[in-house]
PyMOL Python script that loads the backbone (N, CA, C, O; Angstrom):
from pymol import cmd

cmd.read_pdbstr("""\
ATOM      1  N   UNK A   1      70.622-135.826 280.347  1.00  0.00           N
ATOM      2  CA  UNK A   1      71.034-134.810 279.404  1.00  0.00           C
ATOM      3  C   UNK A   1      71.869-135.448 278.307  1.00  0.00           C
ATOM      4  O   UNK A   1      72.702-136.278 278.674  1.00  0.00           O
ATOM      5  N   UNK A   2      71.755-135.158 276.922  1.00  0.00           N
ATOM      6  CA  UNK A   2      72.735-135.594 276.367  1.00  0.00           C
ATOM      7  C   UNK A   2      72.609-134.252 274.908  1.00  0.00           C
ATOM      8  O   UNK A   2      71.830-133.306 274.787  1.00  0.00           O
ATOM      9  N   UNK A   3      73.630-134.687 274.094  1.00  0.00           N
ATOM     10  CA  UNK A   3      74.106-133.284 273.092  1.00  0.00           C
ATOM     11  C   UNK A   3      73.497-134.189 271.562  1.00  0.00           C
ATOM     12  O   UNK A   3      73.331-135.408 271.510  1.00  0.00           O
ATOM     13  N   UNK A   4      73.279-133.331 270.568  1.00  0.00           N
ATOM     14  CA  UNK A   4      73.146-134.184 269.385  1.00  0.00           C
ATOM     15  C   UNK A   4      73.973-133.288 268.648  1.00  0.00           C
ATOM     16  O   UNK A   4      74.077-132.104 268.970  1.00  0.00           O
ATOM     17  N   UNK A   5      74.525-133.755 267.746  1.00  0.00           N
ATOM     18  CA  UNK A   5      75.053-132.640 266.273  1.00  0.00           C
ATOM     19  C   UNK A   5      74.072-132.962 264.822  1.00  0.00           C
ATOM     20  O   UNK A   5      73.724-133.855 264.051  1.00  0.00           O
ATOM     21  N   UNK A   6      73.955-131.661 265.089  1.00  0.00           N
ATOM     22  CA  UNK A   6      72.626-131.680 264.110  1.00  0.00           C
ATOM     23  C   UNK A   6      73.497-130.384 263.077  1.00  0.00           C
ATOM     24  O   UNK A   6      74.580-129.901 263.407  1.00  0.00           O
ATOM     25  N   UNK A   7      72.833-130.053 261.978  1.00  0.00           N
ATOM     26  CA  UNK A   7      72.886-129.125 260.810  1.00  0.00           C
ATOM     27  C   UNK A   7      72.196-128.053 260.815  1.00  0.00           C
ATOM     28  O   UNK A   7      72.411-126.857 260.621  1.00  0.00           O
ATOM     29  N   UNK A   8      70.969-128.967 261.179  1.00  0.00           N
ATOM     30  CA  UNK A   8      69.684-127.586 261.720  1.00  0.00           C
ATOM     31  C   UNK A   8      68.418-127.984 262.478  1.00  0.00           C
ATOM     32  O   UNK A   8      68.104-129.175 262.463  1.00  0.00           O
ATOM     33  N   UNK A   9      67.768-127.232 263.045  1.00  0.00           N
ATOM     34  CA  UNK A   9      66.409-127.445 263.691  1.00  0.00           C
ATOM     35  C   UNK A   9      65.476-126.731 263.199  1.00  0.00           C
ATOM     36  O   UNK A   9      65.657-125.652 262.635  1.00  0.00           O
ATOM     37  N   UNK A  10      64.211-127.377 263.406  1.00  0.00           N
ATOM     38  CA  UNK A  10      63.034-126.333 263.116  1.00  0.00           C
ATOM     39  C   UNK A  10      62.562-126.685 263.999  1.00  0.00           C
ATOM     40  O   UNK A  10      62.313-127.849 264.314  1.00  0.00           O
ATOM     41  N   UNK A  11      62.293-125.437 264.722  1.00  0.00           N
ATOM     42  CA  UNK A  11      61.205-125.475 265.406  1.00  0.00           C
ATOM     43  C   UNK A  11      59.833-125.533 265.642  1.00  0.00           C
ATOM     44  O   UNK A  11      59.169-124.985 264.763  1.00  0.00           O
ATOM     45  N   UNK A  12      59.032-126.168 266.815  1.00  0.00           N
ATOM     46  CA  UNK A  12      57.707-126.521 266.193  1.00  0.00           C
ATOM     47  C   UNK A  12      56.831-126.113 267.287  1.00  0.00           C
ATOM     48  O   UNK A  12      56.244-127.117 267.690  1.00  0.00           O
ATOM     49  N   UNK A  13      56.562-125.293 267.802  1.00  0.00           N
ATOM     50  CA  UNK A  13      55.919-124.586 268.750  1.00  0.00           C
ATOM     51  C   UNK A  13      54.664-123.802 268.755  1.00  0.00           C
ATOM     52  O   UNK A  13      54.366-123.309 267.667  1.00  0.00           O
ATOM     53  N   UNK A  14      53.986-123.615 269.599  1.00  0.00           N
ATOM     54  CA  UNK A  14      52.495-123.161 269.285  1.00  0.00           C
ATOM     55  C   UNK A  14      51.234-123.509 268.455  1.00  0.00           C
ATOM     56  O   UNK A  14      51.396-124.669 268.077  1.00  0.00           O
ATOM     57  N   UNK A  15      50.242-123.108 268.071  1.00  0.00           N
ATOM     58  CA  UNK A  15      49.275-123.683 267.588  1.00  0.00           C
ATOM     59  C   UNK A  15      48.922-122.939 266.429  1.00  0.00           C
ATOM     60  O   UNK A  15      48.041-123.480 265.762  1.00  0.00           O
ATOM     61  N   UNK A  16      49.407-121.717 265.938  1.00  0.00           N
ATOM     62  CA  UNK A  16      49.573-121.154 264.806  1.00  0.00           C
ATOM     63  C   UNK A  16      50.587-120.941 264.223  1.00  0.00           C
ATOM     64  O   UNK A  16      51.628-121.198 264.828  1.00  0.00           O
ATOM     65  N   UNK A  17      50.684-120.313 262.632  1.00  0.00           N
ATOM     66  CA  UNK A  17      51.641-120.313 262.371  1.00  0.00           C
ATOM     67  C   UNK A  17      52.425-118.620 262.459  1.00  0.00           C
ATOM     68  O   UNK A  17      51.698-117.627 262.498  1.00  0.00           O
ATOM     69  N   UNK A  18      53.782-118.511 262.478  1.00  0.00           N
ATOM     70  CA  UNK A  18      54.224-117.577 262.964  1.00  0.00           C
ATOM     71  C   UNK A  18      54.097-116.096 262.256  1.00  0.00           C
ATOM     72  O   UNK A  18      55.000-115.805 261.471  1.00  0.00           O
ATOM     73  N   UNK A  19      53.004-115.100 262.483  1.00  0.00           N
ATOM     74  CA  UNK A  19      52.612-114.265 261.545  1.00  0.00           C
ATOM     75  C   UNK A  19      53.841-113.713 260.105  1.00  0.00           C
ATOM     76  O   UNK A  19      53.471-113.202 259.048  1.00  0.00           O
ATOM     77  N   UNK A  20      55.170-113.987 260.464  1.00  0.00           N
ATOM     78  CA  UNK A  20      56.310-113.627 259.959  1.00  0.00           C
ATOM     79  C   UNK A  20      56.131-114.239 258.285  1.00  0.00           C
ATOM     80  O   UNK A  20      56.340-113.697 257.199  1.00  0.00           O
ATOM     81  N   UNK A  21      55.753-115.320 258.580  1.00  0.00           N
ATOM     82  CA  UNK A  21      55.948-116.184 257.719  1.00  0.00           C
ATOM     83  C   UNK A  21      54.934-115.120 256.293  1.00  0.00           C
ATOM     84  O   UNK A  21      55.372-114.394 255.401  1.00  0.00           O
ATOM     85  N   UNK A  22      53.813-115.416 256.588  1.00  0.00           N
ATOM     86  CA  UNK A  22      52.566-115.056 255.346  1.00  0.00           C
ATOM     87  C   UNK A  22      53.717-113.013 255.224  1.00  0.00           C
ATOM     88  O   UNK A  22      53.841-112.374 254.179  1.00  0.00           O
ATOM     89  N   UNK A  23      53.969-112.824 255.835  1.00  0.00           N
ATOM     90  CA  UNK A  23      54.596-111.272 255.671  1.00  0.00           C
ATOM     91  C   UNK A  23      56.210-111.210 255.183  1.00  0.00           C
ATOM     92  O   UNK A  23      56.925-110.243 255.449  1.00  0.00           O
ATOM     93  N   UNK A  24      56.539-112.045 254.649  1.00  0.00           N
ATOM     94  CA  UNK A  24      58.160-112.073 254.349  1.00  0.00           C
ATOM     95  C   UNK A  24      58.618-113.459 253.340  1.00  0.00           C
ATOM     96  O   UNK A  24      59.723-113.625 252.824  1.00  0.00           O
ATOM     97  N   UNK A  25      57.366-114.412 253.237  1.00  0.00           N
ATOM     98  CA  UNK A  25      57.146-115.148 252.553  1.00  0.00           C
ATOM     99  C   UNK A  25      56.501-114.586 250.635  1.00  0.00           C
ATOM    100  O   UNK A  25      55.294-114.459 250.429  1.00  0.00           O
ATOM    101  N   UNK A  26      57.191-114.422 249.887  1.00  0.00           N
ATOM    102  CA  UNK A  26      56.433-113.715 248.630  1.00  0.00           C
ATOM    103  C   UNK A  26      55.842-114.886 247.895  1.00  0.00           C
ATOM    104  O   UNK A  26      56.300-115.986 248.204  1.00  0.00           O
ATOM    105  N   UNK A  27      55.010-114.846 247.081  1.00  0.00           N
ATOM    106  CA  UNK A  27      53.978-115.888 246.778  1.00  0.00           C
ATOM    107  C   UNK A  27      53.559-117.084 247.529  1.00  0.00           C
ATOM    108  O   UNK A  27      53.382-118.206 247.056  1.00  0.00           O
ATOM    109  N   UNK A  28      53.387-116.625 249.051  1.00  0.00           N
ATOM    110  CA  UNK A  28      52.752-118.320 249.700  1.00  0.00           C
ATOM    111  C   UNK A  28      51.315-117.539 249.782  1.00  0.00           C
ATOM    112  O   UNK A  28      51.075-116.369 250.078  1.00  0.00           O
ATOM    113  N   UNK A  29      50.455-118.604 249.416  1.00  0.00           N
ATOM    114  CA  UNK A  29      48.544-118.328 249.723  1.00  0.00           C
ATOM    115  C   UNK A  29      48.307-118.455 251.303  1.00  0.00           C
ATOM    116  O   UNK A  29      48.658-119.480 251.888  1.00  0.00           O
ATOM    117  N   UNK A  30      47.908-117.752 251.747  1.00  0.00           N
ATOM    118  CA  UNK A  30      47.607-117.763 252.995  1.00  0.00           C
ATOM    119  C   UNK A  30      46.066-117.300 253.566  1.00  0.00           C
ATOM    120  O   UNK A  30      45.509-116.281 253.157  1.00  0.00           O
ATOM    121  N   UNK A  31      45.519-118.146 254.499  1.00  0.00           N
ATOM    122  CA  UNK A  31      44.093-117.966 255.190  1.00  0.00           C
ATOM    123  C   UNK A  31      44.037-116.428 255.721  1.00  0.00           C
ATOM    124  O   UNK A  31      45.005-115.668 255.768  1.00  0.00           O
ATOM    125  N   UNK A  32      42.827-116.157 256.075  1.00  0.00           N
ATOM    126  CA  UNK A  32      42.623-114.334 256.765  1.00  0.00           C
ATOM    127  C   UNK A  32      43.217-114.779 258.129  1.00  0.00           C
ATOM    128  O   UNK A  32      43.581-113.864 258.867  1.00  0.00           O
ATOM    129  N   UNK A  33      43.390-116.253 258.636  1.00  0.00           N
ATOM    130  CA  UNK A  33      44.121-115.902 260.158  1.00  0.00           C
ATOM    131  C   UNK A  33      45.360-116.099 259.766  1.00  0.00           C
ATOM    132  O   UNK A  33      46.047-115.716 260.713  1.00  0.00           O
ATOM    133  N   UNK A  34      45.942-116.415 259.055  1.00  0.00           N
ATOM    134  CA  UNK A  34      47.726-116.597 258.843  1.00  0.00           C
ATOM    135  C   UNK A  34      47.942-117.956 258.285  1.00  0.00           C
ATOM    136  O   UNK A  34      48.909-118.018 257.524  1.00  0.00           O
ATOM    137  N   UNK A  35      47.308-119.020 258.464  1.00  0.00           N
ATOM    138  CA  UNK A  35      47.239-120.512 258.457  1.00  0.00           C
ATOM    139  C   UNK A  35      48.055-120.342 256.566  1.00  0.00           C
ATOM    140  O   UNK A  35      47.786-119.475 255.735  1.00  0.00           O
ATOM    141  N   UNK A  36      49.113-121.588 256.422  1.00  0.00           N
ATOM    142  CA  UNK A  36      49.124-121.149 255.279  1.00  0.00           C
ATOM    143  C   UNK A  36      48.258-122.533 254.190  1.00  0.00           C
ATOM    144  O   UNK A  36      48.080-123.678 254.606  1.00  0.00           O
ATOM    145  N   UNK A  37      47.883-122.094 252.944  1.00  0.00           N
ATOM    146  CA  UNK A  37      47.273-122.436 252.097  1.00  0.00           C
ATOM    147  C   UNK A  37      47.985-124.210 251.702  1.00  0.00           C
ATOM    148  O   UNK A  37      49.196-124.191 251.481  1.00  0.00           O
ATOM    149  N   UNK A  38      47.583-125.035 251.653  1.00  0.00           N
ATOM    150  CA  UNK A  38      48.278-126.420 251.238  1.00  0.00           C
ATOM    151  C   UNK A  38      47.275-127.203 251.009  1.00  0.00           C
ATOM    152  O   UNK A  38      46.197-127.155 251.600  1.00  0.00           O
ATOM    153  N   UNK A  39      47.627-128.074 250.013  1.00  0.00           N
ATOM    154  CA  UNK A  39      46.760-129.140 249.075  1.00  0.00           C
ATOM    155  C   UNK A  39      46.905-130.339 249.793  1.00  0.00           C
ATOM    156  O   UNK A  39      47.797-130.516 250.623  1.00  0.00           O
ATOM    157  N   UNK A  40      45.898-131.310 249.439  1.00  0.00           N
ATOM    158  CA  UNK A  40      45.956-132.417 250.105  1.00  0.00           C
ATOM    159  C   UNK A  40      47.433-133.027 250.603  1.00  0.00           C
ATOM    160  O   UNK A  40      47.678-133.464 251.728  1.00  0.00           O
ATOM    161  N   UNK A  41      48.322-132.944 249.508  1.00  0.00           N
ATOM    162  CA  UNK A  41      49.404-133.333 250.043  1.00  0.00           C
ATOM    163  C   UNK A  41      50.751-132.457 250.562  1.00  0.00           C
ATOM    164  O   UNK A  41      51.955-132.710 250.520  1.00  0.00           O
ATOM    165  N   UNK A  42      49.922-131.225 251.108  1.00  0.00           N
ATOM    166  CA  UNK A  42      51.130-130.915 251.541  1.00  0.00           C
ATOM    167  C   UNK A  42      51.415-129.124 250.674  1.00  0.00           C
ATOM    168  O   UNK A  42      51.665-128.008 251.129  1.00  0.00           O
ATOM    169  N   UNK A  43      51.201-129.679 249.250  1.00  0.00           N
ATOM    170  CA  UNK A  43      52.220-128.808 248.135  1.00  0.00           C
ATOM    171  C   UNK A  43      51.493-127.283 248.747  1.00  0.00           C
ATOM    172  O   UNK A  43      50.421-127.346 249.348  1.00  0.00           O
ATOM    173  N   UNK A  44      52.237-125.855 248.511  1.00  0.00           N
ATOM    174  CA  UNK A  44      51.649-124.098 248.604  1.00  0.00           C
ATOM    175  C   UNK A  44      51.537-124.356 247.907  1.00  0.00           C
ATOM    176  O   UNK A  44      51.620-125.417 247.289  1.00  0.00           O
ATOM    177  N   UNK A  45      51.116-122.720 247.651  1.00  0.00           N
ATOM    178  CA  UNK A  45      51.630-121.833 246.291  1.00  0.00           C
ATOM    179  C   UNK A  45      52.401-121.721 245.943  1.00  0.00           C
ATOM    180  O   UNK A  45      52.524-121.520 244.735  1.00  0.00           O
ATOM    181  N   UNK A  46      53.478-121.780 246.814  1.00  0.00           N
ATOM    182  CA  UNK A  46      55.160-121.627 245.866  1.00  0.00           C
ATOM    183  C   UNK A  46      55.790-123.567 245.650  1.00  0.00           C
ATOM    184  O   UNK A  46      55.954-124.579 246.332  1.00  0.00           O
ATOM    185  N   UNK A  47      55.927-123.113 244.329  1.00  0.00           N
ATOM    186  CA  UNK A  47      56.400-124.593 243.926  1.00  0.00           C
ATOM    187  C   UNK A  47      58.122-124.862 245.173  1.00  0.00           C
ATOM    188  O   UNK A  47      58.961-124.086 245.630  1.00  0.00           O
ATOM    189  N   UNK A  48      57.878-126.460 245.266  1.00  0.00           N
ATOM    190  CA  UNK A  48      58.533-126.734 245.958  1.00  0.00           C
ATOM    191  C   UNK A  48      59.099-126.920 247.595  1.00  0.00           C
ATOM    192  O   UNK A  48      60.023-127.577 248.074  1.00  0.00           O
ATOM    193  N   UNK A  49      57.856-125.819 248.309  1.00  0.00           N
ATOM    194  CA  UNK A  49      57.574-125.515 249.493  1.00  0.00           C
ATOM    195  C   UNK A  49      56.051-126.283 250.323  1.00  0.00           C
ATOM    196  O   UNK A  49      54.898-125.873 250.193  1.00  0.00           O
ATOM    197  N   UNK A  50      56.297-126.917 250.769  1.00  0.00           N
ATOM    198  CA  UNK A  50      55.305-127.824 251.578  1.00  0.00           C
ATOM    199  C   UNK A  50      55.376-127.583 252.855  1.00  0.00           C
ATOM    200  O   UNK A  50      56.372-127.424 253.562  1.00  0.00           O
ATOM    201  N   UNK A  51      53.746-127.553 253.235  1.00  0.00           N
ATOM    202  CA  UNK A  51      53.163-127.181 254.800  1.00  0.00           C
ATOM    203  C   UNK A  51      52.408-128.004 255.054  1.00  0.00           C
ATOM    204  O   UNK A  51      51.808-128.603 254.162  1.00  0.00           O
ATOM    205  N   UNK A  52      52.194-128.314 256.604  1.00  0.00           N
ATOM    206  CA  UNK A  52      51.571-128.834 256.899  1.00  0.00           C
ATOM    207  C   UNK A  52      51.390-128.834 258.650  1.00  0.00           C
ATOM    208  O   UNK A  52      52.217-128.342 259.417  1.00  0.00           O
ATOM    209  N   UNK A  53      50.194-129.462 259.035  1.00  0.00           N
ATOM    210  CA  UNK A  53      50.080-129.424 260.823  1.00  0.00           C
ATOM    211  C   UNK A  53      49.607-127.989 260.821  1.00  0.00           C
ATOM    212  O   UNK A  53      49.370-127.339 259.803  1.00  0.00           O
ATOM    213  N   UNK A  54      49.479-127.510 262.222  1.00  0.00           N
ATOM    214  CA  UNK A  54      48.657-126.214 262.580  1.00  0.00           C
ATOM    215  C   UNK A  54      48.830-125.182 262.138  1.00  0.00           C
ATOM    216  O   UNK A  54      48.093-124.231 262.400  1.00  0.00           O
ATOM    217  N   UNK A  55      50.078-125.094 261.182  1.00  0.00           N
ATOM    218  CA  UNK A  55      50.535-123.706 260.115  1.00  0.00           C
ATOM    219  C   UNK A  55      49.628-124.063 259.098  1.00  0.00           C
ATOM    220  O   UNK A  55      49.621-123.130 258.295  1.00  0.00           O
ATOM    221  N   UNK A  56      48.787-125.038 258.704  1.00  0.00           N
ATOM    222  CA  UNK A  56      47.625-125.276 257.672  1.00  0.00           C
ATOM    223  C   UNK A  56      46.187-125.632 258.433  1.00  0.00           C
ATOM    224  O   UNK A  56      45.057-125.487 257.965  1.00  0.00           O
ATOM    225  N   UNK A  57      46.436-125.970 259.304  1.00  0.00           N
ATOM    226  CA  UNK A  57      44.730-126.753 259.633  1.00  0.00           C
ATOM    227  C   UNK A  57      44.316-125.520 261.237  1.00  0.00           C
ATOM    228  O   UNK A  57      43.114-125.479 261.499  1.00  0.00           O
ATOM    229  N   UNK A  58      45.080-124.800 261.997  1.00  0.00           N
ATOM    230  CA  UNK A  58      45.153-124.316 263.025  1.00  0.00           C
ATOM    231  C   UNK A  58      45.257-125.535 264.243  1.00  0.00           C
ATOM    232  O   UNK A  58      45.773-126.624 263.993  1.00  0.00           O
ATOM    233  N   UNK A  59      44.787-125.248 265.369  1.00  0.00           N
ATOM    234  CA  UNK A  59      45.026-125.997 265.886  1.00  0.00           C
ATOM    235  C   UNK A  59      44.564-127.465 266.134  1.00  0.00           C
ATOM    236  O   UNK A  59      43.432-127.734 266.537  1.00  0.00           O
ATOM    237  N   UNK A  60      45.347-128.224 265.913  1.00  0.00           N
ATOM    238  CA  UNK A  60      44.949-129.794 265.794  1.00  0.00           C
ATOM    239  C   UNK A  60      45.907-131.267 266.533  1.00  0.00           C
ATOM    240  O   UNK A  60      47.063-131.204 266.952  1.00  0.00           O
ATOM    241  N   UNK A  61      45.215-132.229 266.520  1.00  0.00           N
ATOM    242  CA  UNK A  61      46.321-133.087 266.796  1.00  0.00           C
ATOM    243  C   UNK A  61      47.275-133.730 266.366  1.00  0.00           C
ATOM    244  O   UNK A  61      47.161-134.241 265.252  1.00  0.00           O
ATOM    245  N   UNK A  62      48.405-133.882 267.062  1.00  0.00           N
ATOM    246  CA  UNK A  62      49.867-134.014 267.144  1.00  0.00           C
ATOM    247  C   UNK A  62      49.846-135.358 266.152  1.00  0.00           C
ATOM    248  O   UNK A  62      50.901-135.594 265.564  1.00  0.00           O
ATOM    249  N   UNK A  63      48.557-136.382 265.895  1.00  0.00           N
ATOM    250  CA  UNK A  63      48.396-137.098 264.842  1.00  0.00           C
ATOM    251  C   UNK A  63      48.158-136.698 263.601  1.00  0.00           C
ATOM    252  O   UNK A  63      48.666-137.250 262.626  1.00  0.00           O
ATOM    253  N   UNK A  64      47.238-135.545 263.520  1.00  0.00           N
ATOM    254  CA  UNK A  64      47.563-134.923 262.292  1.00  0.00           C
ATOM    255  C   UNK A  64      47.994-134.708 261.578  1.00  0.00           C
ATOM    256  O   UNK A  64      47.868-135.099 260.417  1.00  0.00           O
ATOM    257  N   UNK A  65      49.307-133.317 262.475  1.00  0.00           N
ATOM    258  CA  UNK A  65      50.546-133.236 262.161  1.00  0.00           C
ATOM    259  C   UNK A  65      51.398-134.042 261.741  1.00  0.00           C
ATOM    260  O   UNK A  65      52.082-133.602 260.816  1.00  0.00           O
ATOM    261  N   UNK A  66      51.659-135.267 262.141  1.00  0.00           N
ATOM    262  CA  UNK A  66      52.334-135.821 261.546  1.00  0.00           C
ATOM    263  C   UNK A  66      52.254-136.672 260.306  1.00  0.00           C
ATOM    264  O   UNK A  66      53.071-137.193 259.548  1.00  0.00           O
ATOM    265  N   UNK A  67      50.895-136.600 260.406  1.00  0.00           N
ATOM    266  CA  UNK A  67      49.912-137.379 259.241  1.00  0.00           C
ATOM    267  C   UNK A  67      50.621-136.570 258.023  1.00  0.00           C
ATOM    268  O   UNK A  67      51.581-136.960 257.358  1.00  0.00           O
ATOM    269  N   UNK A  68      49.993-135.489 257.911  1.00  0.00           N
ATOM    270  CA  UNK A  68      50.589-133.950 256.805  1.00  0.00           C
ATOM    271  C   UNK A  68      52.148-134.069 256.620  1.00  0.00           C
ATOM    272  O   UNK A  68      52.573-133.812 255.493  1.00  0.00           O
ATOM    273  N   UNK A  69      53.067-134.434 257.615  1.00  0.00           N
ATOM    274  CA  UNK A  69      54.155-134.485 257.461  1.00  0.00           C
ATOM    275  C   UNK A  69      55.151-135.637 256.773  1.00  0.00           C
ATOM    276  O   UNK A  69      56.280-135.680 256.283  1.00  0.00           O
ATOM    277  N   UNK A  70      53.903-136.655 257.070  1.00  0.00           N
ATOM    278  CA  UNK A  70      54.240-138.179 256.285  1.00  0.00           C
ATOM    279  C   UNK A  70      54.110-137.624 254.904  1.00  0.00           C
ATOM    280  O   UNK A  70      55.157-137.748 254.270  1.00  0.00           O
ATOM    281  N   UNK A  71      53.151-137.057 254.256  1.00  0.00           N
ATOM    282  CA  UNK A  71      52.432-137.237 252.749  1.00  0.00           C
ATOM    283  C   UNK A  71      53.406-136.487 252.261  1.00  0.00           C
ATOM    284  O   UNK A  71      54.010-136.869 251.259  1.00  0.00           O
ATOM    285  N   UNK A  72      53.752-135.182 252.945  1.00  0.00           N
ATOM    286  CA  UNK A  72      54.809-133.552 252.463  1.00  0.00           C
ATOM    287  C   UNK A  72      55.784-134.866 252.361  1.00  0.00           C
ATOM    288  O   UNK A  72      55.880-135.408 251.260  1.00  0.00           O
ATOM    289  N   UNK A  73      56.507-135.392 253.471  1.00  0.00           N
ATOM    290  CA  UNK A  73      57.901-136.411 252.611  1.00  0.00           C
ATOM    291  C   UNK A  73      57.882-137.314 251.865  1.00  0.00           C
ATOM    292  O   UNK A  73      58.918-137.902 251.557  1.00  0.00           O
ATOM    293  N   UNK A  74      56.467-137.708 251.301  1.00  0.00           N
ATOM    294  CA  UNK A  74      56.548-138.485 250.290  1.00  0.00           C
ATOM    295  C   UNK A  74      56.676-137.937 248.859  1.00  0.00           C
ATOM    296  O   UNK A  74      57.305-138.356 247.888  1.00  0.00           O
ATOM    297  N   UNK A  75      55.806-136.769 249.052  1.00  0.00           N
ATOM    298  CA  UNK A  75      55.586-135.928 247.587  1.00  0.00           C
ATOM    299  C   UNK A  75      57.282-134.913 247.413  1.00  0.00           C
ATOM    300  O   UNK A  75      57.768-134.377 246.417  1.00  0.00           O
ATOM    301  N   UNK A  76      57.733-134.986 248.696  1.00  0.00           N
ATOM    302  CA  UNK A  76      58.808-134.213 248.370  1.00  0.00           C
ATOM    303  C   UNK A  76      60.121-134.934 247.462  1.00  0.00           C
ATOM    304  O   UNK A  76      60.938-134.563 246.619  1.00  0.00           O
ATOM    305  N   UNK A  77      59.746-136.278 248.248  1.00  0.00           N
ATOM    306  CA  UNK A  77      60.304-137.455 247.638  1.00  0.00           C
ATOM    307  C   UNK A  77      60.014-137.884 246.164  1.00  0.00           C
ATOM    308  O   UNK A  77      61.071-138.419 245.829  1.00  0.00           O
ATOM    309  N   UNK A  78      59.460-137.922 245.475  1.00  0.00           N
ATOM    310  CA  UNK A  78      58.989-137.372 244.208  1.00  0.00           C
ATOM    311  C   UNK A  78      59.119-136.278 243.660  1.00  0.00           C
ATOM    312  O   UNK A  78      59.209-136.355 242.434  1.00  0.00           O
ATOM    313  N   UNK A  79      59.168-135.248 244.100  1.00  0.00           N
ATOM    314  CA  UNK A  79      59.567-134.204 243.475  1.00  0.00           C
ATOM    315  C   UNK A  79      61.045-134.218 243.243  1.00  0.00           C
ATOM    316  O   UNK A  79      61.497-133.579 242.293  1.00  0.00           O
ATOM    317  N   UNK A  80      61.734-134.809 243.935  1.00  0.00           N
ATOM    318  CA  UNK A  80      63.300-134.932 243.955  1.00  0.00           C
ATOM    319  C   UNK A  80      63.716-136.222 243.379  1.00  0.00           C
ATOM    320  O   UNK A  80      64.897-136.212 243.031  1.00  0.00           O
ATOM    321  N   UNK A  81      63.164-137.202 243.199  1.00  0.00           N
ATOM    322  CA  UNK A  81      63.510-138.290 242.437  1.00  0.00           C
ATOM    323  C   UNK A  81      63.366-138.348 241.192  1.00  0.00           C
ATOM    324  O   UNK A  81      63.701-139.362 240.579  1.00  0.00           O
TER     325      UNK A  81
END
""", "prot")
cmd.dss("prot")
cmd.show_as("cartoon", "prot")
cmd.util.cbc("prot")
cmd.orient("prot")
């Protein structure tokens, strides 16, 4: 067992994304199952907000995911530099 101090978590659970999101989210593009809408690298519809892993592709592998998650911190990284 051990403790971390963290700021925040996200959680990453299940194989879709959480219907909440496409319903409380205002301008994100979203699929007829909930999946949300993202460009090769990552970028929505709403500027500045990047998705990726089974909230875009449904369910897939954990290589994927992280694949999508590499490119989202690069472009985010650019967007902020």
């Amino acid at each position: 067992e051990f403790e971390l101090e963290l700021d925040c978590v996200i959680m990453a659970l299940g194989t879709s994304p959480n219907p909440l999101i496409k319903d409380t989210t205002d301008n994100l593009e979203t699929q007829k199952w909930g999946g949300i809408v993202a460009d090769e690298n990552g970028a929505t519809s709403r500027e500045g907000v990047f998705a990726g892993g089974d909230a875009v592709t449904g369910a897939a592998t954990v290589i994927l995911a992280m694949g999508a998650g590499k490119k989202a911190a690069e472009e985010i990284d650019k967007l902020l530099s």
